[in-house]
C-alpha positions as a Markdown table, in Angstrom:
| # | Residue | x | y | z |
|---|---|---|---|---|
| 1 | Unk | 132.2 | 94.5 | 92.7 |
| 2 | Unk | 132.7 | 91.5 | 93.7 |
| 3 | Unk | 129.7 | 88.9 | 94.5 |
| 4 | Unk | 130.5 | 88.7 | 98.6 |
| 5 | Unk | 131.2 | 91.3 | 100.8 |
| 6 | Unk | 134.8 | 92.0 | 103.3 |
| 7 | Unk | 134.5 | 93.9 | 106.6 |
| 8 | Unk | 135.3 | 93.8 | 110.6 |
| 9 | Unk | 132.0 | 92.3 | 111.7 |
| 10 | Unk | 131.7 | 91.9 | 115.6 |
| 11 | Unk | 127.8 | 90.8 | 115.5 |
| 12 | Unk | 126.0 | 90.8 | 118.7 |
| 13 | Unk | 125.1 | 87.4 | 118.0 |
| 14 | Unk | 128.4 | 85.9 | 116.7 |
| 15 | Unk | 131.9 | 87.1 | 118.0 |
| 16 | Unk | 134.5 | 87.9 | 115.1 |
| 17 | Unk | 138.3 | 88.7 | 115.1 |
| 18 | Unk | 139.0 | 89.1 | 111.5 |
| 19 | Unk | 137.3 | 89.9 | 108.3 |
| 20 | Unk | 134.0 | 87.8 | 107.0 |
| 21 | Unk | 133.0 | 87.1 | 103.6 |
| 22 | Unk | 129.3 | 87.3 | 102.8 |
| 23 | Unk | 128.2 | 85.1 | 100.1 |
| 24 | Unk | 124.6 | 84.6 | 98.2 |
| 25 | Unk | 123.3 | 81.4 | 99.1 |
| 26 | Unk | 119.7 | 81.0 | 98.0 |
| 27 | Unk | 116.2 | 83.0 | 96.9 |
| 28 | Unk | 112.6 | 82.3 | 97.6 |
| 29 | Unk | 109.3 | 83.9 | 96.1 |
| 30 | Unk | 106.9 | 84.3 | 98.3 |
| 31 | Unk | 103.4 | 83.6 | 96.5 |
| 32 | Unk | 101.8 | 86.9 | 95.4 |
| 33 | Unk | 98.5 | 85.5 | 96.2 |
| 34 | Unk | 99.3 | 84.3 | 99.4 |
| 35 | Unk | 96.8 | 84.7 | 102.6 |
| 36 | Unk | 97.5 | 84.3 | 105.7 |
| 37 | Unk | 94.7 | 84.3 | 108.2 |
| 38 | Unk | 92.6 | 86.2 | 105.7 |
| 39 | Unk | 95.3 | 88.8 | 105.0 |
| 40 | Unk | 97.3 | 89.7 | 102.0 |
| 41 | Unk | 101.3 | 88.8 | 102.7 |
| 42 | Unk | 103.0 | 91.8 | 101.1 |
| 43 | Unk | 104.4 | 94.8 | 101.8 |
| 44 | Unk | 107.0 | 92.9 | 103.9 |
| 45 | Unk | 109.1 | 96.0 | 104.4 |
| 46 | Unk | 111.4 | 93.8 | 107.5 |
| 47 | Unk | 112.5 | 91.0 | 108.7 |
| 48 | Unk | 113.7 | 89.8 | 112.1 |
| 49 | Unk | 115.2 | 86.6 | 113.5 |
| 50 | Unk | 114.4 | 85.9 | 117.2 |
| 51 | Unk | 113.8 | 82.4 | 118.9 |
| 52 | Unk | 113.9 | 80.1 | 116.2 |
| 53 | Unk | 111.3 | 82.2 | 113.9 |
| 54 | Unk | 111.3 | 85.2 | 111.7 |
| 55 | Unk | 108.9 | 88.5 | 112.0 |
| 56 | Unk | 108.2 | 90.3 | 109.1 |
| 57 | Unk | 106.3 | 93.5 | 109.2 |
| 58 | Unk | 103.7 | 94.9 | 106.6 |
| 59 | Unk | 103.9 | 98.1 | 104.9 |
| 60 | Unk | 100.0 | 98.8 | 105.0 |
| 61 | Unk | 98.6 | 101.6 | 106.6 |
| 62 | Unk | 95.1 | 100.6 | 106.1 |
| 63 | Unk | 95.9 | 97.3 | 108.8 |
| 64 | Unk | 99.6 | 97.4 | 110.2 |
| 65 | Unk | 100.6 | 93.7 | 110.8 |
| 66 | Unk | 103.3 | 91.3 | 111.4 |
| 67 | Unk | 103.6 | 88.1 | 109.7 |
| 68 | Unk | 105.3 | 85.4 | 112.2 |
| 69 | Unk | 107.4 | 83.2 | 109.5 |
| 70 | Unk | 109.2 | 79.3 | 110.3 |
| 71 | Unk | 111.8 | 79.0 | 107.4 |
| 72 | Unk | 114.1 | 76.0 | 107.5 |
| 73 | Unk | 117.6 | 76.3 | 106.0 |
| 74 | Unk | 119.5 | 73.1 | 104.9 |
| 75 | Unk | 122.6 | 72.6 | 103.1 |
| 76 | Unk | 122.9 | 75.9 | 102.6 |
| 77 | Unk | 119.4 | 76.6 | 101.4 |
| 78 | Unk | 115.9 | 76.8 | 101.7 |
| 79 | Unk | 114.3 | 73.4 | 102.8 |
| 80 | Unk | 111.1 | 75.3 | 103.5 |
| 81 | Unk | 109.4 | 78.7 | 104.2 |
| 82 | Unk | 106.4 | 78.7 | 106.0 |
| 83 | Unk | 104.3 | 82.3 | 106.5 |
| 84 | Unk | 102.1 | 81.1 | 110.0 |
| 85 | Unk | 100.7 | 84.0 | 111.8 |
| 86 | Unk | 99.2 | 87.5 | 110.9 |
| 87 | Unk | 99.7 | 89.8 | 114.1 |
| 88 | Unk | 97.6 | 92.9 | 114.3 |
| 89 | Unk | 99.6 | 95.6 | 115.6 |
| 90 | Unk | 96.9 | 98.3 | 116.8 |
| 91 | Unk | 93.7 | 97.3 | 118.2 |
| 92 | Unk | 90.8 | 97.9 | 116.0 |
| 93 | Unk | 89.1 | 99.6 | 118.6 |
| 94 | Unk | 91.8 | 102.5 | 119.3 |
| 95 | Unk | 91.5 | 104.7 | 116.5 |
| 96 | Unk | 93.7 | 107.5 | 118.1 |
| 97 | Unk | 97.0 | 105.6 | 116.7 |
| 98 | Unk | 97.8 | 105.9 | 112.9 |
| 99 | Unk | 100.9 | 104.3 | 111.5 |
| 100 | Unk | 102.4 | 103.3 | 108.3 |
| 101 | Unk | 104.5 | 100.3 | 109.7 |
| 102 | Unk | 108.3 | 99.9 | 107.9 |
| 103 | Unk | 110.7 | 98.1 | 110.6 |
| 104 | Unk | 110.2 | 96.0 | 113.2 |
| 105 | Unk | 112.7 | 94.2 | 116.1 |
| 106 | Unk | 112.7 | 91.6 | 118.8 |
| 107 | Unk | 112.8 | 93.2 | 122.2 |
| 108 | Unk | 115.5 | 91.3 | 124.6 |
| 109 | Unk | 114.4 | 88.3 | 127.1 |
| 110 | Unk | 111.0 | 87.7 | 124.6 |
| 111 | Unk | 109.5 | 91.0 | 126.4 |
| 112 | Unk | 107.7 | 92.1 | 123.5 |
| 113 | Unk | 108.7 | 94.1 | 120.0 |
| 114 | Unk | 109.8 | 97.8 | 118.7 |
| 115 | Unk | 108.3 | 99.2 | 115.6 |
| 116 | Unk | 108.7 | 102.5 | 113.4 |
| 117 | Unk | 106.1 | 104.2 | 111.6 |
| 118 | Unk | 106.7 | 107.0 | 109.2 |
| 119 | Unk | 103.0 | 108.4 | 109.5 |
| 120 | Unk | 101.9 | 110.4 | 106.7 |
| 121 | Unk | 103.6 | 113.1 | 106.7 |
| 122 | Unk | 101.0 | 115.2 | 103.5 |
| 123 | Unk | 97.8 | 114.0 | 105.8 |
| 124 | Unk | 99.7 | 115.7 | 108.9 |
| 125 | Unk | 100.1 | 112.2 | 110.8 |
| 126 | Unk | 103.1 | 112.5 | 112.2 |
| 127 | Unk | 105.8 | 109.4 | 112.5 |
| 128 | Unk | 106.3 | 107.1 | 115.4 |
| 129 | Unk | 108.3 | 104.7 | 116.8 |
| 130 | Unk | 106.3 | 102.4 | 119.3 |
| 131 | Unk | 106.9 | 99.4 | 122.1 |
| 132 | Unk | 104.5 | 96.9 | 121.9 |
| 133 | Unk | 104.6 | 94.4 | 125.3 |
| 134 | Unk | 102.0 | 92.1 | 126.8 |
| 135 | Unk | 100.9 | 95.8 | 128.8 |
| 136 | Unk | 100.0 | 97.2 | 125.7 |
| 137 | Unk | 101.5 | 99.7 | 123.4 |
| 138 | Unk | 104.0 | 102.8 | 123.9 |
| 139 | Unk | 105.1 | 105.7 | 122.0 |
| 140 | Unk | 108.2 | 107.4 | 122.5 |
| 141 | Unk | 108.6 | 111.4 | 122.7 |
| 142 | Unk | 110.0 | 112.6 | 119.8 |
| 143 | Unk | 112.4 | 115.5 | 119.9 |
| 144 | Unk | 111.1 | 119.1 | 118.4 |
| 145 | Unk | 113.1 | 118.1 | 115.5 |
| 146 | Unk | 110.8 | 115.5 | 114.1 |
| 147 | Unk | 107.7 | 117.6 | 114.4 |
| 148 | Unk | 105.5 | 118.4 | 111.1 |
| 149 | Unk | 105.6 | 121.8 | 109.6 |
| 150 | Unk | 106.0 | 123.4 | 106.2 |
| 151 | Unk | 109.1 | 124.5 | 106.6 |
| 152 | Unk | 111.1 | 122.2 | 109.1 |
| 153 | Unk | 110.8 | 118.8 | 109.9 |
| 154 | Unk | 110.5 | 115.2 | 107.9 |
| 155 | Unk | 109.3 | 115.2 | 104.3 |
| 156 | Unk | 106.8 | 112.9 | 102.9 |
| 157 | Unk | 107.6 | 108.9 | 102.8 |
| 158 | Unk | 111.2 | 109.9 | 104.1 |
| 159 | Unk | 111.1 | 109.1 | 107.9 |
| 160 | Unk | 111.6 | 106.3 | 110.2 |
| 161 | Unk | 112.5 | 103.4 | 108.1 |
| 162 | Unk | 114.9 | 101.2 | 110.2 |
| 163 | Unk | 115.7 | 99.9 | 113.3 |
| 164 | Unk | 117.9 | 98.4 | 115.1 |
| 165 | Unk | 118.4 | 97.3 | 118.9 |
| 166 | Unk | 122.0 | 98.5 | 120.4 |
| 167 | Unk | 124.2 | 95.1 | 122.1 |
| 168 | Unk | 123.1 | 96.4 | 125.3 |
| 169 | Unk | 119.8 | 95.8 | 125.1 |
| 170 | Unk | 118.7 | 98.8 | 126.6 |
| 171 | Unk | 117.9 | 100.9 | 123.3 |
| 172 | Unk | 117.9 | 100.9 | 119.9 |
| 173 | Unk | 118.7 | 103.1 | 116.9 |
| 174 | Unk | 115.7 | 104.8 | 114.4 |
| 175 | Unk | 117.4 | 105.9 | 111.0 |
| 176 | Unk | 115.5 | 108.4 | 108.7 |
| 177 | Unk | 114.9 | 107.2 | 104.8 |
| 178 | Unk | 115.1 | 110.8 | 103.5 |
| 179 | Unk | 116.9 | 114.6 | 105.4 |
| 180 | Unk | 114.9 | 116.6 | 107.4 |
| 181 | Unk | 113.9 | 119.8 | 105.9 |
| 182 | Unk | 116.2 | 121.9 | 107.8 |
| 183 | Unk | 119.0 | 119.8 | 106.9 |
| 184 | Unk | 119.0 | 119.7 | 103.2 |
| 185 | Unk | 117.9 | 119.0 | 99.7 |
| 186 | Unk | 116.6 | 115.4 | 98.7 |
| 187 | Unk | 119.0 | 112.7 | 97.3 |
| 188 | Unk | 119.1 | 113.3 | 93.3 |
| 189 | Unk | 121.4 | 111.3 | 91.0 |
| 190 | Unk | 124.1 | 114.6 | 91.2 |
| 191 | Unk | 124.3 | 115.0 | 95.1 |
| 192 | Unk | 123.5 | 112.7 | 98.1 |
| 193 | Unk | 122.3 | 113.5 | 101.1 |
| 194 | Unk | 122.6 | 114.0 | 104.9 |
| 195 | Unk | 120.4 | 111.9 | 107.5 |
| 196 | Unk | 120.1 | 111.2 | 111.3 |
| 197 | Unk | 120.3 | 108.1 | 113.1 |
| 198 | Unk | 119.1 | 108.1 | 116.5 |
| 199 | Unk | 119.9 | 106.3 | 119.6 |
| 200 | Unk | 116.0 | 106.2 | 121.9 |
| 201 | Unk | 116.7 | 104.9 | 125.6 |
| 202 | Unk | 113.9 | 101.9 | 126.4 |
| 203 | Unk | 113.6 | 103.5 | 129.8 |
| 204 | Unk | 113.0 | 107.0 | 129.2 |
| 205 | Unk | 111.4 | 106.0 | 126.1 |
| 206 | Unk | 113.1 | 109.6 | 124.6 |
| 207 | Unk | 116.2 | 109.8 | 122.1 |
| 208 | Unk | 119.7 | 110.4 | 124.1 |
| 209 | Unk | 121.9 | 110.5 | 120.9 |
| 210 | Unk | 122.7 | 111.2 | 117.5 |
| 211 | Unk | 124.7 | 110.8 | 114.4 |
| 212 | Unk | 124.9 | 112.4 | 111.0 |
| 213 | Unk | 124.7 | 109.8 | 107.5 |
| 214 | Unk | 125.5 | 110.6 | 104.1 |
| 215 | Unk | 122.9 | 108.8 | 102.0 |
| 216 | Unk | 124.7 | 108.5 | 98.0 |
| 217 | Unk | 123.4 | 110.1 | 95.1 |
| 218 | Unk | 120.4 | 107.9 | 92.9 |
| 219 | Unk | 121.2 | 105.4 | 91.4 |
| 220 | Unk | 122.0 | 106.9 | 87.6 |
| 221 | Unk | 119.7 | 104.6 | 85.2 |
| 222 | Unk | 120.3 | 106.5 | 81.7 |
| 223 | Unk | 117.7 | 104.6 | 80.0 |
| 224 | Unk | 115.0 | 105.9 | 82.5 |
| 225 | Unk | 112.7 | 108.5 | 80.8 |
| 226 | Unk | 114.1 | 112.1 | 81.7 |
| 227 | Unk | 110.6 | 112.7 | 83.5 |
| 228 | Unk | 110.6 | 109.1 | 85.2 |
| 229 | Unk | 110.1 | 108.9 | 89.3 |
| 230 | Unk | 113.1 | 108.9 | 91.2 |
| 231 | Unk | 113.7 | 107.8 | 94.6 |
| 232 | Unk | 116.6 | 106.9 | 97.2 |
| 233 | Unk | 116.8 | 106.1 | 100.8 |
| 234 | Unk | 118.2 | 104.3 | 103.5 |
| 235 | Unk | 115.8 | 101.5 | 104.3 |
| 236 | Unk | 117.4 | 99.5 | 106.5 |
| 237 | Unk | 120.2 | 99.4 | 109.7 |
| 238 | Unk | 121.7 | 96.0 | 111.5 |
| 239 | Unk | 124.2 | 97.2 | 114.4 |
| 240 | Unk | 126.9 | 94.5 | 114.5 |
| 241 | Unk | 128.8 | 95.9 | 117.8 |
| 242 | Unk | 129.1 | 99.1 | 119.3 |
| 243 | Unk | 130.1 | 101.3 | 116.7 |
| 244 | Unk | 129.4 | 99.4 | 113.6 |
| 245 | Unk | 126.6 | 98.9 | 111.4 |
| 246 | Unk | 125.7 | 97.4 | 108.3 |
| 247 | Unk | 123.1 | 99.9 | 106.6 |
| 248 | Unk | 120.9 | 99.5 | 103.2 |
| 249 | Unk | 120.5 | 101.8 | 100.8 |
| 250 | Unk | 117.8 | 101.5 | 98.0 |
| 251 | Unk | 117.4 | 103.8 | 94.5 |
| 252 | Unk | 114.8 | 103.5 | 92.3 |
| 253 | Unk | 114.1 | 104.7 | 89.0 |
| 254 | Unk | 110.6 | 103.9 | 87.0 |
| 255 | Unk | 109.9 | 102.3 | 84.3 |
| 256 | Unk | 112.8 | 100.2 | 83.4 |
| 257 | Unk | 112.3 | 96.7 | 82.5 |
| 258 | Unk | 114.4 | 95.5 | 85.5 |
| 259 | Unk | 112.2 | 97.3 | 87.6 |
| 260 | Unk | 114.2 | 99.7 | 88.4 |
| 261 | Unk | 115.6 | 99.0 | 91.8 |
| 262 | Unk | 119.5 | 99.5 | 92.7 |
| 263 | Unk | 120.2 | 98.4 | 96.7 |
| 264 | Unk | 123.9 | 98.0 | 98.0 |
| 265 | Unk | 125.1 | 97.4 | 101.7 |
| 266 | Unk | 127.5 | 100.1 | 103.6 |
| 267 | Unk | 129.3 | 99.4 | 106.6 |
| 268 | Unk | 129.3 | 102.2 | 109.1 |
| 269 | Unk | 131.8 | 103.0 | 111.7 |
| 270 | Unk | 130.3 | 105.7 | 114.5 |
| 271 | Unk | 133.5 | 105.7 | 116.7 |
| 272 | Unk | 134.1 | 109.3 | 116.0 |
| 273 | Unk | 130.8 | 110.4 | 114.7 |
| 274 | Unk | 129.6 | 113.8 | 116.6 |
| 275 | Unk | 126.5 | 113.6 | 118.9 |
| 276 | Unk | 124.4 | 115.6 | 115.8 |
| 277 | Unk | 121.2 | 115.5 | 118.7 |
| 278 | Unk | 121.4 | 119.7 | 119.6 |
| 279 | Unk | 122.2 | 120.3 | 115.6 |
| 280 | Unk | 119.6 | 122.6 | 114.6 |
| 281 | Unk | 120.5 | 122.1 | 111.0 |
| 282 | Unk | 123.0 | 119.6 | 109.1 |
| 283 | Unk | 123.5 | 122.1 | 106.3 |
| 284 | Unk | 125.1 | 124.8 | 108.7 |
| 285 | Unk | 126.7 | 123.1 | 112.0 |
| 286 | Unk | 129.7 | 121.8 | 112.4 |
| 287 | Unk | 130.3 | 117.8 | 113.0 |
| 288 | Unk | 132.0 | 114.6 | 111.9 |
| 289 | Unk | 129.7 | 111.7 | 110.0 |
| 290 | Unk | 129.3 | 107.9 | 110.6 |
| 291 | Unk | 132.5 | 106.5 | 108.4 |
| 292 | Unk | 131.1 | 105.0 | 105.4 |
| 293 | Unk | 132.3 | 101.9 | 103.3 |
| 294 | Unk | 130.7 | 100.2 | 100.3 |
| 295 | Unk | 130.5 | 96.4 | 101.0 |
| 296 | Unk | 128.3 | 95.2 | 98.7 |
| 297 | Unk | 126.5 | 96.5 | 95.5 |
| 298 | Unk | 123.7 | 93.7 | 95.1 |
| 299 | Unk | 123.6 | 94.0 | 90.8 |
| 300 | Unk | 126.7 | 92.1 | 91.3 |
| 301 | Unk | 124.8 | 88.9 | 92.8 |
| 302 | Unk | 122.0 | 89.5 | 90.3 |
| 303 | Unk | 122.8 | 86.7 | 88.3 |
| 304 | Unk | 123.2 | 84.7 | 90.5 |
| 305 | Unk | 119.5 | 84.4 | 91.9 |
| 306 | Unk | 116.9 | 82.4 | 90.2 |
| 307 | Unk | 114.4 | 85.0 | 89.7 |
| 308 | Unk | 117.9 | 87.0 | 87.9 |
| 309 | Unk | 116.4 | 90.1 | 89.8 |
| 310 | Unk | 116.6 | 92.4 | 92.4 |
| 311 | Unk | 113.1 | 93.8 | 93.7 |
| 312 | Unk | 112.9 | 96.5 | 96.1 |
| 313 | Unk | 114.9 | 95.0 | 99.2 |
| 314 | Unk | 114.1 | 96.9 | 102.5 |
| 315 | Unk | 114.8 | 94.7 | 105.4 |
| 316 | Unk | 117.9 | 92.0 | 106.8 |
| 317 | Unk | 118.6 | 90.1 | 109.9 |
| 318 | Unk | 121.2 | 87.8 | 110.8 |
| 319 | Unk | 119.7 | 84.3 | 111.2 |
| 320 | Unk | 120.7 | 80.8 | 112.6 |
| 321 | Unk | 123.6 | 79.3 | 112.4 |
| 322 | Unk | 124.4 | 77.4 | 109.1 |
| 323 | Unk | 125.5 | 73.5 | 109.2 |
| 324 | Unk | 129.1 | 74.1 | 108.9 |
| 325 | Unk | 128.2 | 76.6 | 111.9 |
| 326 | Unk | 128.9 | 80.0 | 109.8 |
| 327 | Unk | 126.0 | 82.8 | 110.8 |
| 328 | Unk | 123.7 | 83.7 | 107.9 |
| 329 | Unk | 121.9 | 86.9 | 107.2 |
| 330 | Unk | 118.9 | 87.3 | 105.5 |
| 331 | Unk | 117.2 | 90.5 | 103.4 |
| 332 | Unk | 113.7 | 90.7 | 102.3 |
| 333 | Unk | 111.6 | 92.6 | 99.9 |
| 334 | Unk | 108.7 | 94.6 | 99.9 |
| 335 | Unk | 106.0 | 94.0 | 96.9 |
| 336 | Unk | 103.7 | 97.2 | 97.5 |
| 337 | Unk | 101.3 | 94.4 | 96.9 |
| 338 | Unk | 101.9 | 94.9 | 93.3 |
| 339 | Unk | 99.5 | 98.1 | 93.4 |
| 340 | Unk | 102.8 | 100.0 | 91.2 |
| 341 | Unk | 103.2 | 96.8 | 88.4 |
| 342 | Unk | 104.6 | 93.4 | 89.0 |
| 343 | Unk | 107.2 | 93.0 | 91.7 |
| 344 | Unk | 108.4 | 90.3 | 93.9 |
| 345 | Unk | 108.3 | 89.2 | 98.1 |
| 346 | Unk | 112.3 | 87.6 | 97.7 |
| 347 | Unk | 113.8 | 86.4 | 100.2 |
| 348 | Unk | 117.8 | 86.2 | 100.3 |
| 349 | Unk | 119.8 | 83.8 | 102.0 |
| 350 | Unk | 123.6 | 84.6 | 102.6 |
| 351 | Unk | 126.2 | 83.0 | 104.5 |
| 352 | Unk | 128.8 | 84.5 | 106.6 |
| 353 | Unk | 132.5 | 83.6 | 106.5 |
| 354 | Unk | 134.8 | 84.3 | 109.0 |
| 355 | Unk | 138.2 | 85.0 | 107.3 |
């Protein structure tokens, strides 16, 4: 694969008319001992571009944050990146709301953020997706779908991992890391997977719409123990116009030197995707998936990056223009806080080329 990425991209942001090329610009490490405002910055499972700075949300259930971010880009790379702000996002004093945070969005006209959780699915807390605004914090209703029970429902660490806002403002799309139950087996490096990806209405604050995902088998690492923890998932979605999306998937296999992680970038076409939102099960009924293209297998840029690795990359955003007035996009990883072994808060900087 080559190291930059062709596709019809018609951004929100940035109008296209032919295909772009994506090329790897720039890395920077994030200090592992970093503090900000007396907290740890880790776990930054998302990133999000919106009026001139970048949000970046933790993955810590013990106190769900946001990190606020000002990173200046010149000649094509990082001049500086500055973490500013850590944002609480529950109030201490509300114990009722749990959440493992994992993506995070600007609302439109500054009017606050979205924000998934995927609970904790074995300690029966049950995912979310939230709008937080200067009134306070919201919770959608979840369909019956999404409920917690032994044998239906989300697994375990496999729930809502991205987000997205739609062009119209008026909703955005949640996309599950893992199947539910009732539609399937787990990812394993034999067979892949089928996932949902729903549309929730900002109004109603309840999900309208549906479509089906086929998540790709694991990564195959033959030099991985034959016991060694496997994982796959899709951790992150950027809509780009109204039926496309850029998605990203990320395997991982322990205890290989290279730590183990495999990400690549799909483009998804829902034009003639079937409304999967009164699908009982994906394993029986009858539909038509999200068309699915590989775009971008990120061992290919590997070399390429100073730290000549690829951590365990769960969030992008498109960012600011670049000087020569090309779009950029940036992807972030999250560290676990290095509780799992030495890993790495990267951030990527890529350029977009319209061909």
């Amino acid at each position: 694969m080559r190291n930059y990425l062709f596709l019809a991209l018609f951004a929100p942001f940035f109008t296209y008319s032919n295909t772009i090329e994506l090329s790897y610009l720039d890395e920077f490490i994030v200090p592992a001992d970093l503090k900000v405002d007396g907290d740890s910055v880790g776990g930054l499972s998302s990133i999000e571009y919106a009026n001139g700075k970048y949000l970046m949300i933790a993955d810590d259930a013990d106190k769900p944050r946001y990190f606020t971010a000002n990173i200046q880009i010149k000649d094509n790379k990082f001049k500086s990146v500055k973490v500013e702000k850590s944002v609480q996002l529950i109030d201490k004093n509300n114990p009722s709301v749990v959440a493992d945070p994992e993506s995070l969005r600007a609302l439109p006209n500054n009017s606050g953020i979205a924000w998934s959780s995927e609970g904790s699915i074995k300690y029966n807390k049950a995912p979310a997706v939230f709008l937080q605004t200067s009134t306070g914090l919201t919770q959608f209703e979840l369909p019956s779908m999404f409920d917690i029970n032994k044998s239906s429902g989300p697994r375990h660490n496999a729930v809502f991992e991205g987000l997205t806002i739609a062009p119209s403002g008026k909703g955005m799309w949640v996309s599950m890391e893992g199947p539910l139950k009732q539609d399937g087996k787990k990812a394993t490096i034999k067979h892949g997977s089928m996932l949902r990806i729903s549309y929730f209405d900002f109004a109603s604050k309840q999900m309208q719409k549906q479509f089906a995902y086929f998540l790709e088998p694991m990564v195959n690492r033959p030099e991985a123990k034959p016991d060694a923890f496997r994982t796959t998932g899709l951790v992150e979605i950027l809509q780009t116009d109204e039926h496309q999306f850029l998605t990203m998937e990320r395997s991982y296999t322990a205890g290989i030197p290279d730590g183990g992680n495999s990400v690549s970038i799909f483009l998804i076409d829902i034009k003639h995707a079937t409304d999967t939102s009164q699908l009982e099960s994906l394993k029986t009924g009858k539909y038509q998936a999200a068309k699915k293209t590989l775009v971008l297998d990120m061992e290919s840029i590997k070399h390429q990056l100073g730290s000549k690795h690829i951590d365990n990359i769960e969030g992008m955003t498109f960012g600011p223009l670049l000087s020569n007035g090309n779009p950029s996009l940036l992807m972030v990883s999250d560290n676990n806080f290095n509780i799992h072994g030495k890993q790495l808060s990267q951030i990527l900087l890529f350029e977009v080329n319209n061909k």
